[in-house]
N, CA and C atoms of all chains as a GROMACS GRO file, in nm:
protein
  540
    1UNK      N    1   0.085  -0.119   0.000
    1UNK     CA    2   0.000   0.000   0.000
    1UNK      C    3   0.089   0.124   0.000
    2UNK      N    4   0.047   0.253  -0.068
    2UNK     CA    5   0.109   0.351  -0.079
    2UNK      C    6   0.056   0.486  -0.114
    3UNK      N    7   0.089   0.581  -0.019
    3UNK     CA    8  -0.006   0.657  -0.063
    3UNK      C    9   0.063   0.779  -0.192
    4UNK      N   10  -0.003   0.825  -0.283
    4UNK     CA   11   0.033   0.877  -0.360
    4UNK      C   12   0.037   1.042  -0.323
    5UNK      N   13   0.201   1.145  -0.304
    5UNK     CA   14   0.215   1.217  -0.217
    5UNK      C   15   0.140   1.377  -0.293
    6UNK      N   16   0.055   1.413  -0.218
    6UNK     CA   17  -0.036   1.558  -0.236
    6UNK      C   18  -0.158   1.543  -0.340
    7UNK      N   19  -0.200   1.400  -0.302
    7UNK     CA   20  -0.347   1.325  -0.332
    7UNK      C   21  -0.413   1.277  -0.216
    8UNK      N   22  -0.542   1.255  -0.212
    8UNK     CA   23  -0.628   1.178  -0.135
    8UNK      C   24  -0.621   1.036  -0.206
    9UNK      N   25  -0.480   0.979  -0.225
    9UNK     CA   26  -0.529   0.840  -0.337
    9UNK      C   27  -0.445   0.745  -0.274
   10UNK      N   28  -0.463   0.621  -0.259
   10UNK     CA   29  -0.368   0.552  -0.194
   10UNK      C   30  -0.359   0.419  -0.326
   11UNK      N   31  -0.263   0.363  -0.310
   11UNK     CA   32  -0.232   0.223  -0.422
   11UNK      C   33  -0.217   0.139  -0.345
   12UNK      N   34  -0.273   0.006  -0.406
   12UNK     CA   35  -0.256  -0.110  -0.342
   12UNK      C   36  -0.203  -0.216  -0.415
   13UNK      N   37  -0.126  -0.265  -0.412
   13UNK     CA   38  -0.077  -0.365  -0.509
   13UNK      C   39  -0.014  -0.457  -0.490
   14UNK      N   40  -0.074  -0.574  -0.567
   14UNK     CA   41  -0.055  -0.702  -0.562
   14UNK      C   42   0.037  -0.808  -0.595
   15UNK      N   43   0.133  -0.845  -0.535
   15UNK     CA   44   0.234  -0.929  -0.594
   15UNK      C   45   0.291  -1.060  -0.547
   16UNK      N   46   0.255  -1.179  -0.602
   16UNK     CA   47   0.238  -1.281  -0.525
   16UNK      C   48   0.354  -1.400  -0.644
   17UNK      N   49   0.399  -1.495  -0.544
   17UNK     CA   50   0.443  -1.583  -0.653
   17UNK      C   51   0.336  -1.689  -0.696
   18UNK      N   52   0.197  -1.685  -0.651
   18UNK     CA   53   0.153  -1.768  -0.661
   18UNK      C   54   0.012  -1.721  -0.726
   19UNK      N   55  -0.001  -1.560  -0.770
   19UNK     CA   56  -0.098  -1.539  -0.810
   19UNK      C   57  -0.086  -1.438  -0.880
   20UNK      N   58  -0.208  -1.412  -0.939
   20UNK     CA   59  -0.185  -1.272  -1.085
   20UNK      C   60  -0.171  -1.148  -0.990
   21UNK      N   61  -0.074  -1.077  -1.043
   21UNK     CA   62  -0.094  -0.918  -1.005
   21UNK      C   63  -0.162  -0.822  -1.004
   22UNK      N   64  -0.193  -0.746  -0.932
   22UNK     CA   65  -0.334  -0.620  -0.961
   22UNK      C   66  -0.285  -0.536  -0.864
   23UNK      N   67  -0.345  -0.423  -0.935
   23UNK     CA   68  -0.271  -0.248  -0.877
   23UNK      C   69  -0.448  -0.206  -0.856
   24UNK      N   70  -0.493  -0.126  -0.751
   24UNK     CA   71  -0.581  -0.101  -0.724
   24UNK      C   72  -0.579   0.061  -0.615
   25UNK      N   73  -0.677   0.157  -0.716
   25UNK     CA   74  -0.653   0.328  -0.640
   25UNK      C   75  -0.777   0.325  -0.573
   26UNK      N   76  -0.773   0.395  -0.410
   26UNK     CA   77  -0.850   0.401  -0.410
   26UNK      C   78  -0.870   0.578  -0.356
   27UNK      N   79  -0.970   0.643  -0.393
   27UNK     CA   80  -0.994   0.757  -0.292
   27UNK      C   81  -1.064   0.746  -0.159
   28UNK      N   82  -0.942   0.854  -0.100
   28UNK     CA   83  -0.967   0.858   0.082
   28UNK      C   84  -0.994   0.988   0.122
   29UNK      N   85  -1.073   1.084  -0.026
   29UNK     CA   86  -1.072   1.210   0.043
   29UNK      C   87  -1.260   1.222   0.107
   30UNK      N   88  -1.333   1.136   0.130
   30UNK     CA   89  -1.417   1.150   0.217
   30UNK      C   90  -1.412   1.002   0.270
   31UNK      N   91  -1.352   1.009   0.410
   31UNK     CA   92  -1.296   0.884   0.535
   31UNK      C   93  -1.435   0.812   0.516
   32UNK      N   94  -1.569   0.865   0.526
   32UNK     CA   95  -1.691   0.746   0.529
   32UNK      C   96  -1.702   0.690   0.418
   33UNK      N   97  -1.630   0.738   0.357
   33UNK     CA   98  -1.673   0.615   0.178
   33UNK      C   99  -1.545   0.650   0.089
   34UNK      N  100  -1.510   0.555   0.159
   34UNK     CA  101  -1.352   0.518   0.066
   34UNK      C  102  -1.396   0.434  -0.077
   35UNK      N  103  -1.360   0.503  -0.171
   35UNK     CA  104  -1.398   0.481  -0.280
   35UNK      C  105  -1.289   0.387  -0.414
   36UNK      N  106  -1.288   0.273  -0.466
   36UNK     CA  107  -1.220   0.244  -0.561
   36UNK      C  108  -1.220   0.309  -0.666
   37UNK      N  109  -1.127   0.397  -0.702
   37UNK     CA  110  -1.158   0.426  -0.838
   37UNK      C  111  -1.069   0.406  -1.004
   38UNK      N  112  -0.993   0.311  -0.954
   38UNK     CA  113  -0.889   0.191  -1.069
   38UNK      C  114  -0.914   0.081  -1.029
   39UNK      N  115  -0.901  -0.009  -1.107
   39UNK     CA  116  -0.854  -0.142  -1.092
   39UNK      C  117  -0.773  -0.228  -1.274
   40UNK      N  118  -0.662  -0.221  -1.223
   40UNK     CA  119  -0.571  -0.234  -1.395
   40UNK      C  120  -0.633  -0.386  -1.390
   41UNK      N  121  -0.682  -0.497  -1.326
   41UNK     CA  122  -0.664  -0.604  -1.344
   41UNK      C  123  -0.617  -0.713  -1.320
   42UNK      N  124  -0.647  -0.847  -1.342
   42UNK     CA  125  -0.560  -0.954  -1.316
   42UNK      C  126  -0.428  -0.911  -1.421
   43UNK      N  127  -0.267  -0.971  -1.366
   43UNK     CA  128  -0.182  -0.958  -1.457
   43UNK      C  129  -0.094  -1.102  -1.440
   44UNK      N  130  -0.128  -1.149  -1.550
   44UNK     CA  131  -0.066  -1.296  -1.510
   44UNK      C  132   0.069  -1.290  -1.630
   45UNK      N  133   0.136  -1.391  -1.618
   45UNK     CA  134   0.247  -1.396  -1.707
   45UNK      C  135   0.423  -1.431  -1.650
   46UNK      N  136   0.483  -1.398  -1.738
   46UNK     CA  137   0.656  -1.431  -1.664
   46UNK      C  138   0.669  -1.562  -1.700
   47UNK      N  139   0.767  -1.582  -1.581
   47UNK     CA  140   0.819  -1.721  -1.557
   47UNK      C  141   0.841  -1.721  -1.448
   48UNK      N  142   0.823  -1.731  -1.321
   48UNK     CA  143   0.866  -1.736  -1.211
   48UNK      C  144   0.880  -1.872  -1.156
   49UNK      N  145   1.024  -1.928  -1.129
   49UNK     CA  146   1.034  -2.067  -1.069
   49UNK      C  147   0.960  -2.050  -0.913
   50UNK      N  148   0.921  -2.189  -0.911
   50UNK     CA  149   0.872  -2.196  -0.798
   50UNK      C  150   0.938  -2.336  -0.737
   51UNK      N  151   0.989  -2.375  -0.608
   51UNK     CA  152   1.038  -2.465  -0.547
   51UNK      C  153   0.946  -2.534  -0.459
   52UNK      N  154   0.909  -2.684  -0.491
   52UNK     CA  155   0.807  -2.758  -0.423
   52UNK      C  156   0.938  -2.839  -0.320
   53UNK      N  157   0.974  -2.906  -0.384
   53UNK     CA  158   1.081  -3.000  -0.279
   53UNK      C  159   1.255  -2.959  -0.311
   54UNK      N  160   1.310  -3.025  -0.272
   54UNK     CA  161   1.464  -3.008  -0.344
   54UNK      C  162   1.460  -3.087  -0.456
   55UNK      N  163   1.408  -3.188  -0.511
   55UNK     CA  164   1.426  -3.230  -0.663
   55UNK      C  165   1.309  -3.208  -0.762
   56UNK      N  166   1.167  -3.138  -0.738
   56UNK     CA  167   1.097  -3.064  -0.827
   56UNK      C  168   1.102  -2.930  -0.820
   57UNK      N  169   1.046  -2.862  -0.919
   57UNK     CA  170   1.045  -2.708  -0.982
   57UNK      C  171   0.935  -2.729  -1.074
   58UNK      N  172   0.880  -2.603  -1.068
   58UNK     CA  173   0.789  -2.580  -1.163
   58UNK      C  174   0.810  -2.424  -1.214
   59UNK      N  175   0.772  -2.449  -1.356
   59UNK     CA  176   0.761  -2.272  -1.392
   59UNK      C  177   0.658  -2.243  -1.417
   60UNK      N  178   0.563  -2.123  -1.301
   60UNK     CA  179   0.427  -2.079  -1.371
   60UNK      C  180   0.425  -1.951  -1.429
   61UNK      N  181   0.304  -1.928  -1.412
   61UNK     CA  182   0.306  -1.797  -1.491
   61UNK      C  183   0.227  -1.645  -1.427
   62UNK      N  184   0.275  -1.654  -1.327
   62UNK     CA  185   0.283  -1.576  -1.240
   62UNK      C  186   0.362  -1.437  -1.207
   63UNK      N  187   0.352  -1.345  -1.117
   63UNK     CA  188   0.434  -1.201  -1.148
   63UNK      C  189   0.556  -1.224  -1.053
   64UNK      N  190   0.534  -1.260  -0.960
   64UNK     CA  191   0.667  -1.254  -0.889
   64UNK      C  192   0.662  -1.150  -0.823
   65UNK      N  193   0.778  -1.083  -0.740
   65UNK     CA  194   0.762  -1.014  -0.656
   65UNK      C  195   0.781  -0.858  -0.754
   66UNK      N  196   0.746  -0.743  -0.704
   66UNK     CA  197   0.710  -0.615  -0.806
   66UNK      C  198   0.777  -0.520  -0.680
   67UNK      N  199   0.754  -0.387  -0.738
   67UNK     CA  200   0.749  -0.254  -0.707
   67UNK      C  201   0.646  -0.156  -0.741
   68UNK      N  202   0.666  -0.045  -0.668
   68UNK     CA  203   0.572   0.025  -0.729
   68UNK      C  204   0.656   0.194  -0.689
   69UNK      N  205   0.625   0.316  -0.787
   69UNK     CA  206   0.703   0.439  -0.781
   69UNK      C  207   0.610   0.550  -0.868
   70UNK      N  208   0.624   0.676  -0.804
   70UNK     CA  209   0.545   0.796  -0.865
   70UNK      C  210   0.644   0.892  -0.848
   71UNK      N  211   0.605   0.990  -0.922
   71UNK     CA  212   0.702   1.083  -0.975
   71UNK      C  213   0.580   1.244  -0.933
   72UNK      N  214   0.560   1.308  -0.865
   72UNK     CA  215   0.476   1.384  -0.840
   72UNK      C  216   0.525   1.490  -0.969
   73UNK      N  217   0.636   1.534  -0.989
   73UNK     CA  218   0.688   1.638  -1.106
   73UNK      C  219   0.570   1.620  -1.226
   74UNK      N  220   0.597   1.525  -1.242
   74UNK     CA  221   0.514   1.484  -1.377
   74UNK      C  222   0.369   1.397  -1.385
   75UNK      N  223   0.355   1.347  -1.259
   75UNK     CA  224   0.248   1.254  -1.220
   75UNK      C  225   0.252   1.142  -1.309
   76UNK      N  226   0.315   1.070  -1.304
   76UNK     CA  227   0.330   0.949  -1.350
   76UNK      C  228   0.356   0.838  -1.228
   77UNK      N  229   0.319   0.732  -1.241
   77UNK     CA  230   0.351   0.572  -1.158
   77UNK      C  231   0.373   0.498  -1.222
   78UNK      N  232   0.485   0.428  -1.149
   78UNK     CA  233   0.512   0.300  -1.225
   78UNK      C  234   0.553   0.166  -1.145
   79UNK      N  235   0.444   0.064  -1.204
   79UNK     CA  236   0.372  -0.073  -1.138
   79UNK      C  237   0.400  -0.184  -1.226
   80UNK      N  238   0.415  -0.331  -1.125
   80UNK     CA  239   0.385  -0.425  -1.164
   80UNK      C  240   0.498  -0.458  -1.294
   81UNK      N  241   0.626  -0.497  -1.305
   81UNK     CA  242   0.669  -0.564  -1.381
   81UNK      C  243   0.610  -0.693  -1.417
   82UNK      N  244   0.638  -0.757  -1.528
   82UNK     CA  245   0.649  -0.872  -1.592
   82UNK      C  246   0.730  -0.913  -1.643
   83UNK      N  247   0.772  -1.025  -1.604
   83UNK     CA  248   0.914  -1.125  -1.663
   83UNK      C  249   0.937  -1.097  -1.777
   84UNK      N  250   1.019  -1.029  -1.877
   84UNK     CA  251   1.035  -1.110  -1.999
   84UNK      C  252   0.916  -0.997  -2.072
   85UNK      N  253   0.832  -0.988  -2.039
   85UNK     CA  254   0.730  -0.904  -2.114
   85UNK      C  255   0.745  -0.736  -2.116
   86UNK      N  256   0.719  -0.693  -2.006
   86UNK     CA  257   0.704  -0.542  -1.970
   86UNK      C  258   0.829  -0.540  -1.874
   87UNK      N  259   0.878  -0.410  -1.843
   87UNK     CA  260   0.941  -0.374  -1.731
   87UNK      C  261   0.861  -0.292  -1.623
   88UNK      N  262   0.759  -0.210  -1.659
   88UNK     CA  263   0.686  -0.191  -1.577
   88UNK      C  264   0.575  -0.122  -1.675
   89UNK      N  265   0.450  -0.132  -1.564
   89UNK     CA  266   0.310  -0.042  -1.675
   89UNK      C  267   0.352   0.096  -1.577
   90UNK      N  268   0.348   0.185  -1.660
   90UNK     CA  269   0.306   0.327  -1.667
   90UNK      C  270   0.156   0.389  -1.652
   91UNK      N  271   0.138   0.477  -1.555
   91UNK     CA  272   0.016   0.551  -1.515
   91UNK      C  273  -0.009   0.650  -1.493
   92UNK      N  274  -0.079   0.770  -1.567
   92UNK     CA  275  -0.075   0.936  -1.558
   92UNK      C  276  -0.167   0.917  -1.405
   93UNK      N  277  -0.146   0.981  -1.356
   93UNK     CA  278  -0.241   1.035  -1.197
   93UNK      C  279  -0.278   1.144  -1.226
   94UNK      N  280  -0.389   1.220  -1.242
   94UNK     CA  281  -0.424   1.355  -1.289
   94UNK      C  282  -0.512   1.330  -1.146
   95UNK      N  283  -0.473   1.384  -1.049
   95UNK     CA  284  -0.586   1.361  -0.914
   95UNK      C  285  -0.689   1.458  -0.942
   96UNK      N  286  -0.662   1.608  -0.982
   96UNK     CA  287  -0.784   1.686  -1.050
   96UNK      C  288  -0.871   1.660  -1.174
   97UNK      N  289  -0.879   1.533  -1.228
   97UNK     CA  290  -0.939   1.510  -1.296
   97UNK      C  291  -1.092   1.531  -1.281
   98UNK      N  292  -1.166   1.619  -1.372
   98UNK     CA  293  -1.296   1.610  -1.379
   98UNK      C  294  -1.407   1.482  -1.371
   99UNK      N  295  -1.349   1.386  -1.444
   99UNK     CA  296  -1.411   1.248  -1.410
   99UNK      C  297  -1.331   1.165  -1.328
  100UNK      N  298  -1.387   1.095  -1.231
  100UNK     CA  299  -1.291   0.961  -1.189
  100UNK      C  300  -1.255   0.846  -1.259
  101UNK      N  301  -1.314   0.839  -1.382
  101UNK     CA  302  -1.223   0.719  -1.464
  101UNK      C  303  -1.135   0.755  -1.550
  102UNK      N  304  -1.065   0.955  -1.524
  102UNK     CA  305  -0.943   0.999  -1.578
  102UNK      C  306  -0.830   1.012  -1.486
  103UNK      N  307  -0.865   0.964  -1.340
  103UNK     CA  308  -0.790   1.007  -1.235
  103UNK      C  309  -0.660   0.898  -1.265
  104UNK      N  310  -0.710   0.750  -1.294
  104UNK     CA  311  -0.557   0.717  -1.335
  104UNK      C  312  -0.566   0.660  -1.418
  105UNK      N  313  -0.505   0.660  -1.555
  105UNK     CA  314  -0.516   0.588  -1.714
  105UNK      C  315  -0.355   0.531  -1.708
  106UNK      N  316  -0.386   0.410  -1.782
  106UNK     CA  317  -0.295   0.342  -1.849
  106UNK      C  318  -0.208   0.402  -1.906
  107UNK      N  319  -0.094   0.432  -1.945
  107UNK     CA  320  -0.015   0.500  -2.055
  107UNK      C  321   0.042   0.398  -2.131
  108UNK      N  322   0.109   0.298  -2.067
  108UNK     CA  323   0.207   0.233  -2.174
  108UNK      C  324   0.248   0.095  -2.068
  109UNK      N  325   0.252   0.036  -2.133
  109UNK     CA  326   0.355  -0.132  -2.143
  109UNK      C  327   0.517  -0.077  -2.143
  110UNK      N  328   0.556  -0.068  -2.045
  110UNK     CA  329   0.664  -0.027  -2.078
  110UNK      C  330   0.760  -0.155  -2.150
  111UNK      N  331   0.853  -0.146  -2.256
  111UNK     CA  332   0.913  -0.296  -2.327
  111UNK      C  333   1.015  -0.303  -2.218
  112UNK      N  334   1.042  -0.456  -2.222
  112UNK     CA  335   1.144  -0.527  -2.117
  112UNK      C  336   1.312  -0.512  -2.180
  113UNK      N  337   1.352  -0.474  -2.166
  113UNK     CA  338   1.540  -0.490  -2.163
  113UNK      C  339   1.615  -0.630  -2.137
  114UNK      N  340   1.673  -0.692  -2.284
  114UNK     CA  341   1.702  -0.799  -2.282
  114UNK      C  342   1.815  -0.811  -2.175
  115UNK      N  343   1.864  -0.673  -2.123
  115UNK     CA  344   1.968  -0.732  -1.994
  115UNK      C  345   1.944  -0.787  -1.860
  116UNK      N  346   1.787  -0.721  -1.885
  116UNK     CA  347   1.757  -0.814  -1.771
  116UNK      C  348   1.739  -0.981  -1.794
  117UNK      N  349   1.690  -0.994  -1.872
  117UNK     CA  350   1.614  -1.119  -1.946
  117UNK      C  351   1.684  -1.252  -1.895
  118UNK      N  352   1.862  -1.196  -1.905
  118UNK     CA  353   1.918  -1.363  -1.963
  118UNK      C  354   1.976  -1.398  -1.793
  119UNK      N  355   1.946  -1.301  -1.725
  119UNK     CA  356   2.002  -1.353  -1.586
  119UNK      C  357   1.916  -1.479  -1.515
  120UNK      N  358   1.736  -1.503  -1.510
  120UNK     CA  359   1.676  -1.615  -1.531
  120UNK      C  360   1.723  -1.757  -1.562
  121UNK      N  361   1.758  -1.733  -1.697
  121UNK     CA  362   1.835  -1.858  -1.786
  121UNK      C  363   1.926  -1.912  -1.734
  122UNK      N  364   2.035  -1.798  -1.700
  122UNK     CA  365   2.175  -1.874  -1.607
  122UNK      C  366   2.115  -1.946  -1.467
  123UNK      N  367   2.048  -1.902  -1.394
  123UNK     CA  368   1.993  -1.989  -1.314
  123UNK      C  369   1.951  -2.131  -1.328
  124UNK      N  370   1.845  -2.125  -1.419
  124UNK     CA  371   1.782  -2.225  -1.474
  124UNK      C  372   1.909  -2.321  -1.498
  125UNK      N  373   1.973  -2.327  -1.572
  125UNK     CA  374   2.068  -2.396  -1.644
  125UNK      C  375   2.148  -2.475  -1.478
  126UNK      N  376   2.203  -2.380  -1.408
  126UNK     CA  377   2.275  -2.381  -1.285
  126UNK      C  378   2.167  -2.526  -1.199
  127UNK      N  379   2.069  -2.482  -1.173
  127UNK     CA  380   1.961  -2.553  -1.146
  127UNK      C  381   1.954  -2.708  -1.185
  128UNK      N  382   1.922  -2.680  -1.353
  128UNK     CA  383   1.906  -2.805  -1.433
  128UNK      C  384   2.065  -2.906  -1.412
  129UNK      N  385   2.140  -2.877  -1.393
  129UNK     CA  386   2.274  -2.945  -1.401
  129UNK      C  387   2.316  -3.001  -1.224
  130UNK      N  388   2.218  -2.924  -1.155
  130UNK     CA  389   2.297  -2.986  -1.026
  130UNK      C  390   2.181  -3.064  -0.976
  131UNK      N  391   2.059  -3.078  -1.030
  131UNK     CA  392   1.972  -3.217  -1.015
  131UNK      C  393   2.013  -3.323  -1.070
  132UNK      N  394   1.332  -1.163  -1.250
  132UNK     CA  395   1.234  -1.090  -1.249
  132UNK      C  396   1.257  -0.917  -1.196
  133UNK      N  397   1.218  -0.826  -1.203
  133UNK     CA  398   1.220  -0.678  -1.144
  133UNK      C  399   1.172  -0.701  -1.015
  134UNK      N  400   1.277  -0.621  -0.922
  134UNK     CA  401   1.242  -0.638  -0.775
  134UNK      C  402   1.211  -0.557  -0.712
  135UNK      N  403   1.291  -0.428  -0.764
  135UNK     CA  404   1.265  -0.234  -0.764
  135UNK      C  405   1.278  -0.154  -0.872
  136UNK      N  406   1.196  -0.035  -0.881
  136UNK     CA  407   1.198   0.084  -0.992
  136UNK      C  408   1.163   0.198  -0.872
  137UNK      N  409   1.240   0.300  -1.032
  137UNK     CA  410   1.225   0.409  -0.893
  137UNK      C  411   1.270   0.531  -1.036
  138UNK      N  412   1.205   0.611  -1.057
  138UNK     CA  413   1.196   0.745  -1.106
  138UNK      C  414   1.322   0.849  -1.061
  139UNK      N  415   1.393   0.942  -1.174
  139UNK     CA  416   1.475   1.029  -1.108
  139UNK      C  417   1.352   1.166  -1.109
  140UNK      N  418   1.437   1.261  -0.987
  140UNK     CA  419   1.341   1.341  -0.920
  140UNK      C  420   1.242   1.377  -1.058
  141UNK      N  421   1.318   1.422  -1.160
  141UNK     CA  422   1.231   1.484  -1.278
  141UNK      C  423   1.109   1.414  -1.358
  142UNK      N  424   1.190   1.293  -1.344
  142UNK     CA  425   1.067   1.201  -1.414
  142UNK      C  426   1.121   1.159  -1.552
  143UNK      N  427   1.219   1.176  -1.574
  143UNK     CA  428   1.308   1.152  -1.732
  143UNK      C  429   1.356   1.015  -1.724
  144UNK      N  430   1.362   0.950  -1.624
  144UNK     CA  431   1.502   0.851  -1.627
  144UNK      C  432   1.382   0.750  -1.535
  145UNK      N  433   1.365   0.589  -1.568
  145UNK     CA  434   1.346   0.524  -1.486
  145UNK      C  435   1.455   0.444  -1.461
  146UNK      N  436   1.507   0.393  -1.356
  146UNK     CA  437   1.605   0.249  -1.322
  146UNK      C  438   1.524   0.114  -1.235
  147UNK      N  439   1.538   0.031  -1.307
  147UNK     CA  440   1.489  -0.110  -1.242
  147UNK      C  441   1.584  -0.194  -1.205
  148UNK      N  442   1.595  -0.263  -1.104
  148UNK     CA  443   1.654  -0.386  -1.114
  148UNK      C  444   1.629  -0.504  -1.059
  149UNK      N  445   1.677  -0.595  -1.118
  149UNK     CA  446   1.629  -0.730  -1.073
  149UNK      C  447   1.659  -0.811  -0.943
  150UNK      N  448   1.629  -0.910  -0.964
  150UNK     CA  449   1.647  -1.015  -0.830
  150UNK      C  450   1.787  -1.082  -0.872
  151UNK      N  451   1.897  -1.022  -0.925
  151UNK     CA  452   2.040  -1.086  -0.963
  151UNK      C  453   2.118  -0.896  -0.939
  152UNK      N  454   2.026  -0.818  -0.914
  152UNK     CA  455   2.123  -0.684  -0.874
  152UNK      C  456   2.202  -0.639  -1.056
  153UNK      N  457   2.120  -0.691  -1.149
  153UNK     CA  458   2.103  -0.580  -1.255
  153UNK      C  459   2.014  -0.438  -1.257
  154UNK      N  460   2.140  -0.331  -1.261
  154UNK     CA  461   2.042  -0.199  -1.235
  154UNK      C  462   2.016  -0.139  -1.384
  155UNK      N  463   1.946  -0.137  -1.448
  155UNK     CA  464   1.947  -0.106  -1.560
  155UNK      C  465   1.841   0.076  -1.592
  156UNK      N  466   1.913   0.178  -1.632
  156UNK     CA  467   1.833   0.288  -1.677
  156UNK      C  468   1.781   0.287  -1.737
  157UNK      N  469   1.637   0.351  -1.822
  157UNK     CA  470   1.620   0.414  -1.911
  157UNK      C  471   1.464   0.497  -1.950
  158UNK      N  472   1.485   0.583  -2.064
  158UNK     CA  473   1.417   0.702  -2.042
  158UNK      C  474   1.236   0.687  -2.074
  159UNK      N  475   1.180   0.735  -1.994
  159UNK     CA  476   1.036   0.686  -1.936
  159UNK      C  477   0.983   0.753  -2.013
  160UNK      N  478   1.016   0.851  -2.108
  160UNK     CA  479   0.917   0.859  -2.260
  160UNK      C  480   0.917   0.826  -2.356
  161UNK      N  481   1.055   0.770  -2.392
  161UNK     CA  482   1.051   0.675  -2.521
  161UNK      C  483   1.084   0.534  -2.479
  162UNK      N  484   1.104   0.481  -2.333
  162UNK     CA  485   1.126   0.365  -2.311
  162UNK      C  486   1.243   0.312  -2.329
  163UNK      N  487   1.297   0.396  -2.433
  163UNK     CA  488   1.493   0.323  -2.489
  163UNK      C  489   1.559   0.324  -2.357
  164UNK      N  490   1.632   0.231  -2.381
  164UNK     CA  491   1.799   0.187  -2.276
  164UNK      C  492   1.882   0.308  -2.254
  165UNK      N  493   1.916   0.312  -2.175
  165UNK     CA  494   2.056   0.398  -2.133
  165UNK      C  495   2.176   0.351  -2.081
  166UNK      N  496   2.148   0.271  -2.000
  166UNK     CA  497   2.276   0.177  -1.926
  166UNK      C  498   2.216   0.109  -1.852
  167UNK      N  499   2.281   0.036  -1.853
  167UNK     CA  500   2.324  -0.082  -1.716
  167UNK      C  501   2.430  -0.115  -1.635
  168UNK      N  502   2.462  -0.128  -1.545
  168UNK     CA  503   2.542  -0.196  -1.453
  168UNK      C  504   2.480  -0.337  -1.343
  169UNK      N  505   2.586  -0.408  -1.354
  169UNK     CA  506   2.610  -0.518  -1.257
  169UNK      C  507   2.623  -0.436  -1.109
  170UNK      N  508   2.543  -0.453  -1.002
  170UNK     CA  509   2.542  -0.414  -0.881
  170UNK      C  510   2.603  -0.502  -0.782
  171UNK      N  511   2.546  -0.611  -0.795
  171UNK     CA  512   2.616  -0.737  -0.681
  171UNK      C  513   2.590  -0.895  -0.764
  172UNK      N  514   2.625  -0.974  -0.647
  172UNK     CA  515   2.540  -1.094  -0.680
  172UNK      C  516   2.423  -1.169  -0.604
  173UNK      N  517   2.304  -1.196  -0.678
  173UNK     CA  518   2.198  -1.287  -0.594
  173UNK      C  519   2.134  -1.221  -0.474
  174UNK      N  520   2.135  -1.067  -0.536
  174UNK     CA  521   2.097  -1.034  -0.389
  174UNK      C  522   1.904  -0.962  -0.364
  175UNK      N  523   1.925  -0.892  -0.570
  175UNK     CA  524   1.773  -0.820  -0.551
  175UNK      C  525   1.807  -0.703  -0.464
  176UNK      N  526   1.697  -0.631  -0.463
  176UNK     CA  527   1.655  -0.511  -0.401
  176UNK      C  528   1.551  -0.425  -0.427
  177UNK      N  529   1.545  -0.288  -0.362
  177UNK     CA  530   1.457  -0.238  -0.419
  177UNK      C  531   1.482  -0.074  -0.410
  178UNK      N  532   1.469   0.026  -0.463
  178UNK     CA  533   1.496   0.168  -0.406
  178UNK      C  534   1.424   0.245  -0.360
  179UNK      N  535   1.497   0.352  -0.288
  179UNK     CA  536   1.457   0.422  -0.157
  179UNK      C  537   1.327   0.488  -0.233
  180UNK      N  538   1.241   0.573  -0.164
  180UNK     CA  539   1.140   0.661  -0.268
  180UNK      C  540   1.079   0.744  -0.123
   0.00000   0.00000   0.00000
């Protein structure tokens, strides 16, 4: 949870190895009715190993563990990586927005950087050879 | 996988890095690369904000 700084908006977000990701705003500027007013979604995907015993593994498809960051200068956030897919989604915060389904929009998929990519693999491999 | 991101004060520059302590830059309106560096090993993290 986080609150977004010189808004009534707080973020909540979801990051599990065992389940889809979701970023969720809510408004707290009237305390009796805290109000949702985003929800980006289930976000499933990646590769995230998961360890059942010492001689199984499984790879699902799950988010893994995330971050989350806002930039008040410019009002932007940025949530929820994905393995291999995105590096993070991008989000304008316009807290004065006239409507509440402009208060936070999608901007972009941000694309993933193959430098991150191949550090995974060396694992894997490391993994596969000492079973 | 990404473990932390974190915005410079302006908002020009994002840096992420992973759960192997790759810190990698780059610019949050066109998305292109800027650099990377090797930070540690096996360690992950996340940055201050």
């Amino acid at each position: 949870m986080k609150e977004i700084p010189n808004t009534k908006l707080l973020v909540s977000l979801h990051h599990n190895s065992s389940k889809p990701a979701n970023m969720v705003v809510f408004d707290i500027s009237k305390t009796a009715q805290i109000k949702e007013i985003y929800s980006l979604g289930e976000v499933s995907g990646g590769s995230i190993i998961n360890f059942f015993t010492l001689n199984n593994y499984i790879f699902s498809l799950e988010t893994g563990v995330g971050d989350i960051t806002y930039n008040s200068r410019r009002g932007i956030l940025g949530a929820i990586p994905l393995e291999k897919n995105f590096s993070y989604h991008l989000f304008n915060v316009g807290s004065h927005a006239s409507k509440t389904k402009d208060i936070v929009q999608l901007i972009r998929k941000s694309k993933w950087h193959p430098q991150h990519s191949n550090r995974q693999s060396c694992l894997i491999h490391r993994i596969y050879y000492t079973l | 996988m990404i473990s932390g991101l974190d915005f410079n004060p302006t908002g020009e520059y994002v840096a992420t890095i992973d759960g192997f302590d790759m810190c990698l830059i780059s610019d949050v309106t066109t998305a292109n690369y800027t650099f990377h560096q090797q930070m540690g090993q096996f360690g992950g993290g996340k940055f201050d904000s």
